[in-house]
C-alpha positions in Angstrom: 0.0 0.0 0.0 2.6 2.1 0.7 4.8 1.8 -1.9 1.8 2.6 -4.4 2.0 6.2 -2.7 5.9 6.4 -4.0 4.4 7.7 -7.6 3.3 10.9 -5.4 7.1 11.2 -4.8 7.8 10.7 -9.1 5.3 13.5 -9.4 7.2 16.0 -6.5 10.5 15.3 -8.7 8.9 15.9 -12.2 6.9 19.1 -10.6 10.2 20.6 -8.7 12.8 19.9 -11.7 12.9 23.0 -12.9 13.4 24.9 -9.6 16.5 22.5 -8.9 18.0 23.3 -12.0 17.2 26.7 -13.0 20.9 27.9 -11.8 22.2 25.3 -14.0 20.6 25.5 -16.8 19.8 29.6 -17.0 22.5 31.3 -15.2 25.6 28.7 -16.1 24.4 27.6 -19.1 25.9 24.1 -18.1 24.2 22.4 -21.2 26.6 23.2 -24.3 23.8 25.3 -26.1 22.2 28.5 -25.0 18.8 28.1 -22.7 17.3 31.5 -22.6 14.7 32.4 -19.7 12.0 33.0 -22.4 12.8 29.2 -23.7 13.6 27.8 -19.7 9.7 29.2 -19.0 7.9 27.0 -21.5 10.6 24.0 -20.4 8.7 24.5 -16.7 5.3 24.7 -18.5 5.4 21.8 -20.9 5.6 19.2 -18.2 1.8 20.6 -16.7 0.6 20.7 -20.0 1.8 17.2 -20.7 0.1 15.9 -17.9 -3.2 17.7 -19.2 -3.0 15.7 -22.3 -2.5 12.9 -20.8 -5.7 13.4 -17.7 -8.2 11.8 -20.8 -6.6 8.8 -21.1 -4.9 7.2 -18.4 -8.7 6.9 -16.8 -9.7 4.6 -20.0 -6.5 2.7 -20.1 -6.9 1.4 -16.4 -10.7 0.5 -17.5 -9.6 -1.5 -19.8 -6.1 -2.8 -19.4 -6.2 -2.4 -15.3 -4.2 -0.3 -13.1 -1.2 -2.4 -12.8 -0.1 -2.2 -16.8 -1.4 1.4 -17.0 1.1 2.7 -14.6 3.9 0.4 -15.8 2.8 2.0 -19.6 3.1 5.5 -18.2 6.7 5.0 -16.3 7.4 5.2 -20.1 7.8 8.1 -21.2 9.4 9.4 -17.8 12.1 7.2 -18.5 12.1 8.3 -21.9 12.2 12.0 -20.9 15.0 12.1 -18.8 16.8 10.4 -20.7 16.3 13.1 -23.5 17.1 15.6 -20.4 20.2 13.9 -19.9 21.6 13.6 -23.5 19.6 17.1 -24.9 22.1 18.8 -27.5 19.4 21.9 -28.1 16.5 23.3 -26.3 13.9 21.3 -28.1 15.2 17.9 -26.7 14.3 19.5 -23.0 11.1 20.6 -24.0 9.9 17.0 -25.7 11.6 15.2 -22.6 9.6 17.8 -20.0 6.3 17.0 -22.0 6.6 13.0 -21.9 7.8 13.5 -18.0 4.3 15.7 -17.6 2.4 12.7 -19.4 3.8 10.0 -17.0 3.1 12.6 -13.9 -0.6 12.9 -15.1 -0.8 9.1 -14.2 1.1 9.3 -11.1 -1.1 12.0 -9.9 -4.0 10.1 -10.4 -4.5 6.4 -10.6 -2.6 5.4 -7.2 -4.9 7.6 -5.9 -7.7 5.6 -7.4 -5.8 2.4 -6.7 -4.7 2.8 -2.6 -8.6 4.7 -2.3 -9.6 1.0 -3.8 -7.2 -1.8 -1.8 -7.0 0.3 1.8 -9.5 -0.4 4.6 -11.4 2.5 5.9 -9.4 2.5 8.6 -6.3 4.0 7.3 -7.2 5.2 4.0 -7.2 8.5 5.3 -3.9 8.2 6.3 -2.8 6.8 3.0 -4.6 9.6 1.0 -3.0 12.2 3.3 0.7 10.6 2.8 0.2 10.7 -1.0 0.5 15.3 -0.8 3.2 14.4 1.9 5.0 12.2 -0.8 4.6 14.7 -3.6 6.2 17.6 -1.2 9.0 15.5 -0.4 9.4 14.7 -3.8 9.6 18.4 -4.4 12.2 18.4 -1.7 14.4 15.9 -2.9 14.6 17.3 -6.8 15.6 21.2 -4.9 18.4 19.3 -3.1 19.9 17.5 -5.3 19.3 20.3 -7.5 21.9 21.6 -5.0 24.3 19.4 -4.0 24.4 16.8 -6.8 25.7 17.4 -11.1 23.0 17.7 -13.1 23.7 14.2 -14.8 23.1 12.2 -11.7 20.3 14.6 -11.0 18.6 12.6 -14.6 19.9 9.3 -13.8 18.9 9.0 -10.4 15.4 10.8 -11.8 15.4 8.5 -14.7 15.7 5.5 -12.9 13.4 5.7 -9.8 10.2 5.3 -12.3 11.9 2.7 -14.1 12.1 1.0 -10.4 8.7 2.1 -9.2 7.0 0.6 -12.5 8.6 -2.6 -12.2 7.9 -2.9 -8.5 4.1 -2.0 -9.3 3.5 -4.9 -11.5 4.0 -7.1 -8.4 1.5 -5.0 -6.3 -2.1 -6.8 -6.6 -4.5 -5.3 -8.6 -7.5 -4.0 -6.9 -10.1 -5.8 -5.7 -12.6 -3.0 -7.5 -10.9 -3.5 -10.5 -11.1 -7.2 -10.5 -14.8 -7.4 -9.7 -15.3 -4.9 -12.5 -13.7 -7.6 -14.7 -16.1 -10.5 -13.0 -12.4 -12.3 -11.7 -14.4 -12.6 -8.2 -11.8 -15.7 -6.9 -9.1 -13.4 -7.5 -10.5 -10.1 -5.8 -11.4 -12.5 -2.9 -7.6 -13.9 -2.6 -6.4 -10.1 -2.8 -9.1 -9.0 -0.2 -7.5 -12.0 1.9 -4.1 -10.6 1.5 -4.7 -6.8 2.0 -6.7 -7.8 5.1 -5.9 -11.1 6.6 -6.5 -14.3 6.0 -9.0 -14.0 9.1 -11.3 -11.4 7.5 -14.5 -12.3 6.2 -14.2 -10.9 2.4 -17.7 -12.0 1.3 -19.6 -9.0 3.0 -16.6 -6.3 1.1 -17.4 -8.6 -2.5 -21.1 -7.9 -2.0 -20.5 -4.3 -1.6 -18.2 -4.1 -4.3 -20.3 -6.1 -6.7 -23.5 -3.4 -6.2 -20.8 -0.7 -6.5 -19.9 -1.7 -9.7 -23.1 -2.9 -11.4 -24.5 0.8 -9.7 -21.3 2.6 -12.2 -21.7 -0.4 -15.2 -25.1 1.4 -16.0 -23.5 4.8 -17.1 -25.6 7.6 -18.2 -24.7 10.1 -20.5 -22.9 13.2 -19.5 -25.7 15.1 -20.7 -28.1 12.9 -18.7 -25.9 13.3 -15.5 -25.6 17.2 -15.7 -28.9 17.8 -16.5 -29.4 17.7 -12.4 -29.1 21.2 -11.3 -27.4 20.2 -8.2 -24.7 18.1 -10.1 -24.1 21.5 -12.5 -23.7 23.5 -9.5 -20.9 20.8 -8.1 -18.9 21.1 -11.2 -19.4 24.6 -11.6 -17.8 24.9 -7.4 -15.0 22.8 -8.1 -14.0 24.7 -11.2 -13.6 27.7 -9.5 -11.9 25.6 -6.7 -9.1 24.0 -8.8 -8.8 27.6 -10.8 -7.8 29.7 -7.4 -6.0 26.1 -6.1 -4.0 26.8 -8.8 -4.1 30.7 -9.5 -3.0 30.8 -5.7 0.2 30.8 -6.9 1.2 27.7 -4.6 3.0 26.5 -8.3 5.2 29.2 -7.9 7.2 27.4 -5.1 8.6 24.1 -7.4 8.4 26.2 -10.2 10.5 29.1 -9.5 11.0 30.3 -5.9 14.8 29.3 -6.7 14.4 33.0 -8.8 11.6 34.4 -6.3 14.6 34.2 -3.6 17.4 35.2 -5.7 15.4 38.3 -7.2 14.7 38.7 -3.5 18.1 39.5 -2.2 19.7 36.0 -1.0 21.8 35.0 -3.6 24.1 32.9 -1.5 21.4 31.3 0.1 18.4 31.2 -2.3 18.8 27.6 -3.4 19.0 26.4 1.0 15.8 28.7 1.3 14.4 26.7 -1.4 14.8 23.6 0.2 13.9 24.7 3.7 10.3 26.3 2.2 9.9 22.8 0.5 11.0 20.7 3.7 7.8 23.1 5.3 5.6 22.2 3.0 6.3 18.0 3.8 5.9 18.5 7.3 3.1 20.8 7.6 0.8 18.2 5.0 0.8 15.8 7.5 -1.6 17.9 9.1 -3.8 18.3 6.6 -6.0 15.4 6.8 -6.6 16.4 10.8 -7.4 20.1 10.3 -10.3 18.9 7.7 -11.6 16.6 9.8 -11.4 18.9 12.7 -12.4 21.9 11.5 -14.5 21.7 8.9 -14.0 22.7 5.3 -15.6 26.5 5.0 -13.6 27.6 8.3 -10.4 26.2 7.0 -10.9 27.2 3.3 -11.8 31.0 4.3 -8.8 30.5 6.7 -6.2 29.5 4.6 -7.1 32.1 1.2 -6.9 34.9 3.4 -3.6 33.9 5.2 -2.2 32.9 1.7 -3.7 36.9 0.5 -2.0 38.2 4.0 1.4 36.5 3.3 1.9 37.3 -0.6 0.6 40.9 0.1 3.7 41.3 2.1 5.9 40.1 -0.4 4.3 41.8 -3.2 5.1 45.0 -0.8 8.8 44.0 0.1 9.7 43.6 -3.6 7.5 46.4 -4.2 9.9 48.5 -1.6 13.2 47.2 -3.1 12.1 48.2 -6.6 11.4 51.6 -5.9 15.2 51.5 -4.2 13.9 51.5 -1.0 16.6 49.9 2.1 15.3 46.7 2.9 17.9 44.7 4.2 16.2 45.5 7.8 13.4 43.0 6.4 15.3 40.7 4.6 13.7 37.4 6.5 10.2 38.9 5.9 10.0 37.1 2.0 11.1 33.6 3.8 8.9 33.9 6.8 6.4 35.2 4.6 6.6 32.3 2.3 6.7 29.9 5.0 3.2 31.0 6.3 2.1 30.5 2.6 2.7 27.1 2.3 1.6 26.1 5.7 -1.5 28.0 4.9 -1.6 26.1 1.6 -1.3 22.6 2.8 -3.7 22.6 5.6 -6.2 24.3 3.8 -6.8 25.2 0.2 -5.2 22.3 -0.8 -6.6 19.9 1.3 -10.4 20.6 1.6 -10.4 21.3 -2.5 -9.9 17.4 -2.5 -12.4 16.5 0.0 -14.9 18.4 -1.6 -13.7 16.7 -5.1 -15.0 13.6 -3.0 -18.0 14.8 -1.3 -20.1 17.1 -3.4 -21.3 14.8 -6.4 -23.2 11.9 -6.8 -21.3 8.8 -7.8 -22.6 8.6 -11.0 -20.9 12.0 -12.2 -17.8 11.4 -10.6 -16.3 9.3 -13.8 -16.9 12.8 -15.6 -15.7 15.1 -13.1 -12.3 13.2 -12.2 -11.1 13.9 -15.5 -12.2 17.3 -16.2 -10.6 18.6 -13.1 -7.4 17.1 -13.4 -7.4 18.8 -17.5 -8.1 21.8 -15.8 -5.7 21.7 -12.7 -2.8 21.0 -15.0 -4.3 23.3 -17.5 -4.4 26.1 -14.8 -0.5 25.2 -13.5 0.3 25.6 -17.2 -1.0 28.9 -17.2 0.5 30.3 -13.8 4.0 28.7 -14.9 3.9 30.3 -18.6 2.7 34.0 -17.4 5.1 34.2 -15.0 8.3 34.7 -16.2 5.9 37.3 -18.5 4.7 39.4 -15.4 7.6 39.8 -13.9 9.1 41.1 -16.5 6.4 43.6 -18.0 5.1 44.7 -13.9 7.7 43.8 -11.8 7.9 41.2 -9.1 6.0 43.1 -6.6 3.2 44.2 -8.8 2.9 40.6 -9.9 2.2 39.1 -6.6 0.0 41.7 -6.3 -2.0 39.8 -8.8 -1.6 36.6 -7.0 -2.7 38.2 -3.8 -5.4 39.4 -5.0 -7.0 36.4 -6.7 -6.5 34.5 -3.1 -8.5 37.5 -1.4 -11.1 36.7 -4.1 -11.0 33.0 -3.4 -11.9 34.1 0.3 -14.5 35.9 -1.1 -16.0 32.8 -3.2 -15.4 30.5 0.4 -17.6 33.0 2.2 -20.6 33.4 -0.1 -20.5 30.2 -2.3 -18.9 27.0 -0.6 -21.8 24.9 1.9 -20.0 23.0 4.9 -20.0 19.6 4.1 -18.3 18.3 7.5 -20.9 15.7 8.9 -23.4 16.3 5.9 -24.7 13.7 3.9 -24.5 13.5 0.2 -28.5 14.5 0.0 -28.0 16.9 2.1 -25.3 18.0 0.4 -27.2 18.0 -2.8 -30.0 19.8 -1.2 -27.9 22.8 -0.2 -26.6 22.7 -3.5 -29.6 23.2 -5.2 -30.5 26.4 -3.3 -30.8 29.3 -5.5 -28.4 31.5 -3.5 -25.6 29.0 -4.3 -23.4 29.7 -7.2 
């Protein structure tokens, strides 16, 4: 179970690449052909997009092939990608090998999810789901330090090679139980119940369930059919806008490029440490996540979190602001870190979290094998934008008019948590879909 979660980890490396190499690659030009920052920004951006195009059909290829060859498929063209990173004798060679890495991360992302939600007990899937976000941060951390500390070949082979590993190890894993009822192998899902839970456990009450579950999904209306329900419209409509400020947060910005957020900022000797510190933040404080939800509630958190996220970037939109207009402010030279810091944490036990849990909770389970699809397009579609415009902003307005921007779209998202998303701590799903389909929502 746990080593399903190690694609999480794939995805942190493919996600913070670009952040551990940026010095290489922009400033010392250690490839033997010149990477300009206009070229190095749609490097970053083709992985997102990559893993947008490939959001349609990983879903169908574990329908019909299973999960276990899907992923082992996928691991693919990450292989094939840094290997293309590794050997790349002119810029398009980085940009192909970034795309087939983002194909391979739009799996990753995605079916173990589906797979550890479908082989864990109740009882810890929780857990599980909450160590997949601490995987992909540490992930993130991994890529920034040996973006640091390592060559930039063994940065690719060591990169190259874990998926390689991890899609050889997964064809050993058992397929799900789900998956194997779905294919009317009924023997075999009971012998991998009896493994995942004991040979003590009674498996015939869990092959019931999962037998109704799947002839409940085998009769599959039409997406027309399933939308039709104004409740279900309004569902898709709030998570959306809930993956669009996840995203135009600017929480990207951090594997992307806070390697040149810190630099810009004034700690050249110790942007690429700060890095990995902000990172290591982000780990630890997902851990958390799945607790505060619980805890807390989801409206409380979400209104929380955007408006801490506003608070911090507003005060480094105004220190870079400050330093721009020549202003002395090596007084507040902490105040970007410490400011970032409170970003993150903010991030990852709140936005992040609860726009996952209402992923889960808000539609009826006939709609979900639309919506999982068309919000992972439009996650990685909305990553794609933040990490093309970037690079742009800054250099037409500035950094400190940029995060401007971004601060002001999290104060929106406060704004949209306060008017338009229903608590759904404790609620059913009618009820739920009842508040939903109140006029005054969305």
């Amino acid at each position: 179970k746990i080593s399903a979660n190690f694609g999480a980890f794939l995805y942190g490396i493919a996600l913070g690449w670009s952040n551990g190499v940026n010095d290489d690659i922009v400033d010392r030009q250690d490839f033997k052909f010149y990477v300009s920052a206009y070229h190095f920004a749609w490097i970053v951006a083709l992985m997102p997009l990559g893993g947008a195009c490939s959001s349609a059909f990983c879903g169908v290829m574990r329908k019909h092939i299973g999960t276990k060859i899907t992923v082992f498929i996928y691991g693919i063209p990450m292989v094939v990608g840094y290997g293309l990173l590794l050997f790349a004798v002119n810029v398009e060679m980085l940009m192909i090998g970034r795309f087939l890495i983002g194909t391979s991360a739009g799996c990753y992302i995605f079916i173990p999810v589906l797979y550890i939600g479908e082989i864990a007990s109740k009882e810890i899937r929780g857990l599980l789901l909450s160590t997949f976000f601490f995987m992909v941060y540490c992930g993130v951390t991994f890529v920034f330090s040996m973006g640091h500390y390592a060559s930039l070949m063994s940065l690719h082979v060591i990169s190259g090679a874990l998926p390689l590993l991890y899609s050889t190890v997964f064809i050993f894993l058992p397929e799900s139980p789900p998956m194997l009822v779905s294919k009317n192998r009924i023997e075999e899902a009971k012998e991998t119940l009896m493994f995942l839970r004991g040979s003590t456990f009674n498996v015939e009450a869990e092959i019931d369930d999962l037998k109704i579950r799947h002839q409940a999904t085998a009769e599959r209306k039409s997406f027309l059919k399933v939308f039709s329900v104004k409740s279900t419209r309004k569902a898709l409509i709030l998570i959306v806008c809930m993956f669009f400020f996840l995203q135009m947060s600017g929480i990207t910005l951090i594997p992307f490029y806070s390697l040149m957020i810190f630099t810009e900022a004034g700690f050249q000797n110790h942007a690429e440490f700060l890095t990995i510190l902000v990172a290591s933040m982000q780990a630890l404080s997902s851990l958390f996540a799945l607790a505060t939800v619980d805890r807390y509630g989801r409206r409380i958190l979400l209104i929380g979190s955007t408006a801490a996220m506003f608070v911090s970037l507003t005060g480094v939109a105004t220190y870079f602001l400050l330093k721009e207009l020549k202003f002395d402010v090596t007084k507040f030279m902490l105040a970007p870190f410490i400011l970032f810091c409170l970003y993150v944490i903010s991030f990852s036990i709140g936005l992040a979290p609860v726009t996952y849990v209402l992923l889960g909770e808000i539609f009826l389970q006939e709609a979900k094998v639309y919506v999982a699809p068309i919000s992972k397009f439009l996650n990685f579609m909305f990553a794609f934008t933040v990490a093309i415009t970037f690079p742009l902003l800054t250099g037409v307005l500035g950094f400190g008019t940029t995060f401007y921007l971004y601060a002001f779209l999290n104060l929106l998202g406060t704004f949209f948590a306060i008017f338009f998303v229903p608590e759904t701590k404790g609620a059913s799903l009618a009820e739920i879909q009842s508040i939903l389909g109140m006029d005054w929502r969305l």
